[in-house]
C-alpha positions in Angstrom: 78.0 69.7 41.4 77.4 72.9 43.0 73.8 72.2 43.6 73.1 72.4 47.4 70.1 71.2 49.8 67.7 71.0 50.6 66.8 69.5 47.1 63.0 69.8 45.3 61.4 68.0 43.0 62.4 69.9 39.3 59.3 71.0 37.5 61.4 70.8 33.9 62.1 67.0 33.9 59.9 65.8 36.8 63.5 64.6 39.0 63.3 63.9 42.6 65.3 65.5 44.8 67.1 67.2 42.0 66.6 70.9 42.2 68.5 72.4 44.8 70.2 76.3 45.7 72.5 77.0 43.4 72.9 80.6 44.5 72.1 83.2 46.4 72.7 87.3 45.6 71.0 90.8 46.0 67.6 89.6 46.1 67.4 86.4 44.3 67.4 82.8 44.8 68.9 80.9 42.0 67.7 77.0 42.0 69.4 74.5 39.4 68.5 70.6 38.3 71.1 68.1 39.1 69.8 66.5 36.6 68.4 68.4 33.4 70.4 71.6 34.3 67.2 73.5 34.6 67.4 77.2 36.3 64.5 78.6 38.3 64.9 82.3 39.8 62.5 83.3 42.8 62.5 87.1 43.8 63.5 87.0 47.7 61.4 89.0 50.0 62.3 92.6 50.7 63.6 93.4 53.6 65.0 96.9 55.5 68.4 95.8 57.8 69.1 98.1 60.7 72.4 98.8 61.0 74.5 99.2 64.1 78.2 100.3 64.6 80.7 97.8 67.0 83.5 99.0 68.3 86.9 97.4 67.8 86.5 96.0 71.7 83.2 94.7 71.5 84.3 93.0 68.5 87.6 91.5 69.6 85.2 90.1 72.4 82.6 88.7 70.4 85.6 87.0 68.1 86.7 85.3 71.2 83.5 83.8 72.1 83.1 82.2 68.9 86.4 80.6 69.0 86.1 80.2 72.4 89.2 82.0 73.3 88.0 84.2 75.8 89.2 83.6 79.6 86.9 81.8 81.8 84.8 83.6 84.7 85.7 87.2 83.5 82.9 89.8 83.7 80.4 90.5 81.1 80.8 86.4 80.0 76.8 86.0 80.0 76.7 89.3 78.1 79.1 88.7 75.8 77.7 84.9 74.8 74.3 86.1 74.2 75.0 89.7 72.5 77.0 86.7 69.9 74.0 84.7 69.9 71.4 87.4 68.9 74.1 89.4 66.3 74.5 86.0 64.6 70.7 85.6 64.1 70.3 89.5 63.6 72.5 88.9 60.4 71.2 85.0 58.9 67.3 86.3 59.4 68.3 89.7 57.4 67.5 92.3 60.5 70.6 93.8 60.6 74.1 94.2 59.6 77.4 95.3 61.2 79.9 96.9 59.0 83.4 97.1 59.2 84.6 101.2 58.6 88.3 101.9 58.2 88.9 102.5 61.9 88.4 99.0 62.8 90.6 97.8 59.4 93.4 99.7 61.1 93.0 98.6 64.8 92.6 94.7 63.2 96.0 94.9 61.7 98.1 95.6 64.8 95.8 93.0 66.8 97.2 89.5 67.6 95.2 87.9 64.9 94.4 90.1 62.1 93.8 87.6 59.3 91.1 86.0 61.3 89.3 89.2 62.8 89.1 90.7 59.6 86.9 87.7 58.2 85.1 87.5 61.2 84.2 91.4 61.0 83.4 91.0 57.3 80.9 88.5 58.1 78.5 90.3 60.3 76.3 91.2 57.6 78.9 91.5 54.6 78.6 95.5 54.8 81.5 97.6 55.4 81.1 101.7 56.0 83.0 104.0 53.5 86.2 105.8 54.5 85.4 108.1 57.7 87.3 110.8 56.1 85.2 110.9 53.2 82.0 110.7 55.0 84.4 114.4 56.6 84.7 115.0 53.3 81.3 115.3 52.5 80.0 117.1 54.8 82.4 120.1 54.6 81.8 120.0 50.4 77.9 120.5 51.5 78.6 123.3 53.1 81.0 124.9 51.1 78.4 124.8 48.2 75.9 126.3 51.0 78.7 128.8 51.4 79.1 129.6 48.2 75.6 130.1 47.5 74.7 131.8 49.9 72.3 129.4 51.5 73.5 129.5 55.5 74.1 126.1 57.3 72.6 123.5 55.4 70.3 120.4 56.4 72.4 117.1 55.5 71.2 114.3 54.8 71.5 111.6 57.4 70.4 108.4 56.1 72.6 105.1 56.9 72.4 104.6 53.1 74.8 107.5 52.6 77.8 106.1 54.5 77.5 102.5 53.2 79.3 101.3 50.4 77.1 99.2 48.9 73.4 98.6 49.1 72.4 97.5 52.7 69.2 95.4 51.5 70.4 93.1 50.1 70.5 89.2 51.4 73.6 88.0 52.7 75.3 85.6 50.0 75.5 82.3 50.4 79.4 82.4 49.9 81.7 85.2 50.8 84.6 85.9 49.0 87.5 87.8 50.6 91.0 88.4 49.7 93.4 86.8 52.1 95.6 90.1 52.0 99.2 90.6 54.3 98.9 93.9 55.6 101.8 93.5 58.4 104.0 95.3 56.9 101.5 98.8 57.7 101.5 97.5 61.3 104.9 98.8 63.0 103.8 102.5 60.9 100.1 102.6 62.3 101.5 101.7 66.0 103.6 104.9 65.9 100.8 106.9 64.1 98.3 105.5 67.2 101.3 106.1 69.8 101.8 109.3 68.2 98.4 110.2 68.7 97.6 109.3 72.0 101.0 110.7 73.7 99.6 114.2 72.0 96.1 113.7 73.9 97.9 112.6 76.8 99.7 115.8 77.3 96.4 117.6 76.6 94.6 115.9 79.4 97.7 116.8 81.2 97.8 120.4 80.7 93.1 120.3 81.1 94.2 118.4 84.6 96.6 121.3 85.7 95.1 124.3 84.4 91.2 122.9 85.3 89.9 125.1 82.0 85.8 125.1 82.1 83.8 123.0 80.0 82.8 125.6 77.9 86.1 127.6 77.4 87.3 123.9 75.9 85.0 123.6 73.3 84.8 127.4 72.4 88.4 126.4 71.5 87.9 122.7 69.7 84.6 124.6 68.0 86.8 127.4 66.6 90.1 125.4 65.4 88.1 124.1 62.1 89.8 127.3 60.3 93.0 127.7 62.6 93.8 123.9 61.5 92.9 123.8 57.4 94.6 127.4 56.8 97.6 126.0 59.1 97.5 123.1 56.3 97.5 125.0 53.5 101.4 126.0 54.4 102.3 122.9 56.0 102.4 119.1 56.5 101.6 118.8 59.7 98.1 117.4 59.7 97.9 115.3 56.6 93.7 115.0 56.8 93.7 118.9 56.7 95.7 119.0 54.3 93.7 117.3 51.5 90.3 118.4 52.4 92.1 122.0 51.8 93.6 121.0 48.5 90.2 119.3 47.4 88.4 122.6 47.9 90.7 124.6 46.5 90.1 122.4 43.6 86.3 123.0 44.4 86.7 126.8 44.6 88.6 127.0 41.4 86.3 125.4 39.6 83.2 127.4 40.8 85.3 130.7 40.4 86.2 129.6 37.0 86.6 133.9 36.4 88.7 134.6 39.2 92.7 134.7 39.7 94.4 132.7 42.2 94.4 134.9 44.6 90.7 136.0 44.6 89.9 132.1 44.8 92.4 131.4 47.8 90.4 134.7 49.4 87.0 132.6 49.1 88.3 129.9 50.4 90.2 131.1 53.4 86.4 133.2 54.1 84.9 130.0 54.3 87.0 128.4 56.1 86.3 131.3 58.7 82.7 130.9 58.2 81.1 130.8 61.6 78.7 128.2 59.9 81.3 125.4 60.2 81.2 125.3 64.0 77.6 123.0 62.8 79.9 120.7 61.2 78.4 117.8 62.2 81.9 115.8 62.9 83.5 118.6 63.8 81.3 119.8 66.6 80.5 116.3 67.9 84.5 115.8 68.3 84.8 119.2 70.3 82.2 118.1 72.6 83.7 114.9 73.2 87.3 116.6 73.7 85.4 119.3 76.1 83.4 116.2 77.8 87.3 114.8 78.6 88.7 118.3 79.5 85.7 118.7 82.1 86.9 115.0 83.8 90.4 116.0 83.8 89.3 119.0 85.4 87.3 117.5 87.8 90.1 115.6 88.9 90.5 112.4 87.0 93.7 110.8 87.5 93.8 108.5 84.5 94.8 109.5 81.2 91.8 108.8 78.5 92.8 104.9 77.0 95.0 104.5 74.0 91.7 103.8 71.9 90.3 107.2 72.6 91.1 108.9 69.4 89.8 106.1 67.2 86.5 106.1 68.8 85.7 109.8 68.6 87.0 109.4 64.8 84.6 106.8 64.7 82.1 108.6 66.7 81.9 112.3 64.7 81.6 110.4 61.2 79.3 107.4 61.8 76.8 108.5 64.9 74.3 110.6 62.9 73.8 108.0 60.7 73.4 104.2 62.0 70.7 103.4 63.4 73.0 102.2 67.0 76.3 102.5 68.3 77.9 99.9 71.0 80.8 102.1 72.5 83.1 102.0 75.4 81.4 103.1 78.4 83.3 106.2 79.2 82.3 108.0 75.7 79.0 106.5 76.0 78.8 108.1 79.3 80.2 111.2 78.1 77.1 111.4 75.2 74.5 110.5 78.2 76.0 114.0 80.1 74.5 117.3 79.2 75.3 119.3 77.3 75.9 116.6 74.8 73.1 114.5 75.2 70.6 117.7 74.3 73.2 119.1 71.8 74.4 116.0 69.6 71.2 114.1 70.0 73.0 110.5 70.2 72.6 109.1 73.4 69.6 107.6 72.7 71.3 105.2 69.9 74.6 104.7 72.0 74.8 101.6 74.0 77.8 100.1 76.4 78.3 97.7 79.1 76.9 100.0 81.2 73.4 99.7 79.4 74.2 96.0 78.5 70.7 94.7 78.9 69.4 97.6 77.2 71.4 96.3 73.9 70.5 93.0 74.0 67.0 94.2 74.0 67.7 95.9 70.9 68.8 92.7 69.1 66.3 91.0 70.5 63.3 93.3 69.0 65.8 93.7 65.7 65.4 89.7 65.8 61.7 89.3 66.1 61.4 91.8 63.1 61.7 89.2 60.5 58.4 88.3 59.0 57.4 84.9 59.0 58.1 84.4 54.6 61.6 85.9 55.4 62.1 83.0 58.3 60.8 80.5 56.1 63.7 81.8 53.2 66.5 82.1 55.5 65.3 78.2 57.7 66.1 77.1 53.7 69.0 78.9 53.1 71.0 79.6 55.7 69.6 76.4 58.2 68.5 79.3 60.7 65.2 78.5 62.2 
């Protein structure tokens, strides 16, 4: 009944045709007789999955080609149609996945088809990223325990393993299951939280166009706000983010100054979050270059307000870009992380693409494609009908 093809001769009864893939999960192939019920197990072959970071535009694009929605004879079509092509093979030969984080979850439910992005983004690879703010999260707990001991800035660990939910090496199932959830009602709240957002960067690159500040007086700024910004939160609501990374290491303080009195443990923790050290913050400082890369435009005389998407991708950017393995992003941050002194300081451009290196990224799925050893082609021609 749930037997599927191609079907094998079984080796328990001797039935033609009667042993076919009943299932397929982590790295196992389950086969089951039609006929005698038999079950045979085969291990699948290992395999290592790059994985690489879309962007909410790139895949609203790629969701149009496949439903062939997208408007003839406007640019990039050639581009777009093969970059679909490649990711789709990428993910049936097990080369790669692309994983959904929580900055495309909220950008999906105030698109025009959320229900239907969401299972398309869930499907390249199966993979999703965990919560940016956690991978935040993270970070600053490292160093507060550096901090605390004494140890200086630490070395982080930044394996793609760490900021994926689940295991990446796994083969892709042969059924996915997803929950057919109604988030509109969050929609009209995360408009005005995005609206919000972007009028308050708007004025910003406003005030950089008017006053023309230098690229480094910027960042000294964006660099040294990390303590200005939690200590603010400690006494008020006004940045919500802040304010829970500063109760969660309270909570971490109190607990490692188990012999101290409140006041002594709120002293530790206002120290650290003075410590010069967490200007290395690897989120934190690649966000205050990007915000000093878009003071020095406004500066320079840029007319045009950064886009209303701005903010999610340097969200995106600060918490994922040290770890995946490649990053397609809109071509004015990827042009921004190509400029010095970012490109020498943050070390990403070389695992950024955009449409401005279009070619470049194909080329990239096309080498991730021919990755796949010839037993893993043979599995997936089998299981998945790609050749």
């Amino acid at each position: 009944m749930f037997e599927r093809a191609p079907f094998l001769d079984c080796p328990n009864c001797s039935a033609s045709d009667s042993l076919g893939i009943l299932s397929v999960g982590g790295s196992t192939l389950v086969r089951r007789c039609t006929a005698c019920r038999y079950k045979q197990r085969e291990a699948l072959p290992n395999v290592d999955k790059k994985v690489i970071y879309l962007d909410q535009f790139a895949l609203s694009e790629l969701f149009l080609i496949k439903n062939d929605q997208r408007r003839p004879n406007l640019p990039y079509e050639d581009f777009w149609k093969e970059a679909f092509r490649l990711i789709e093979r990428c993910v049936h030969l097990q080369q790669a996945i692309f994983p959904m984080s929580d900055v495309h979850s909220m950008e999906t439910i105030v698109s025009r088809n959320p229900t239907e992005l969401r299972l398309f983004t869930e499907m390249l690879g199966d993979a999703a990223l965990v919560n940016s703010r956690e991978v935040e999260s993270a970070q600053i707990f490292q160093f507060a325990k550096a901090f605390m001991n004494d140890q200086g800035v630490p070395d982080l660990d930044f394996s793609v393993d760490e900021v994926l939910k689940r295991d990446r090496n796994v083969w892709l199932p042969d059924l996915h299951i997803t929950v057919n959830a109604d988030f509109s009602d969050l929609a009209e709240a995360i408009r005005d939280d995005r609206d919000a957002g972007y009028q308050s960067l708007a004025k910003l690159a406003e005030r950089w166009a008017a006053e023309r500040p230098s690229f480094e007086d910027v960042l000294e700024v964006e660099l040294s706000s990390f303590g200005p910004v939690h200590k603010e939160a400690m006494v008020t609501a006004s940045d919500t983010a802040a304010r829970m990374s500063v109760f969660q290491l309270q909570r971490y303080f109190e607990h490692e100054l188990i012999d101290c009195n409140t006041d002594q443990v709120l002293e530790r923790l206002v120290s650290f979050l003075d410590w010069e050290g967490n200007r290395l913050l690897p989120h934190h400082k690649i966000s205050s270059y990007l915000f000093a890369a878009i003071a020095r435009k406004m500066a320079a005389g840029q007319k045009r307000a950064p886009n209303p998407g701005m903010l999610n991708d340097i969200r995106a950017i600060s918490a994922y870009g040290p770890y995946v393995d490649a990053m397609f992003i809109d071509k004015e941050c990827a042009t921004f992380l190509s400029e010095a002194p970012l490109s020498e300081e943050l070390g990403l451009s070389q695992r950024v693409y955009s449409l401005n290196t279009a070619e470049q990224f194909l080329e990239l799925l096309r080498k991730t494609e021919a990755t796949a050893s010839p037993e893993v082609r043979e599995y997936c021609a089998e299981i998945y009908a790609v050749e």
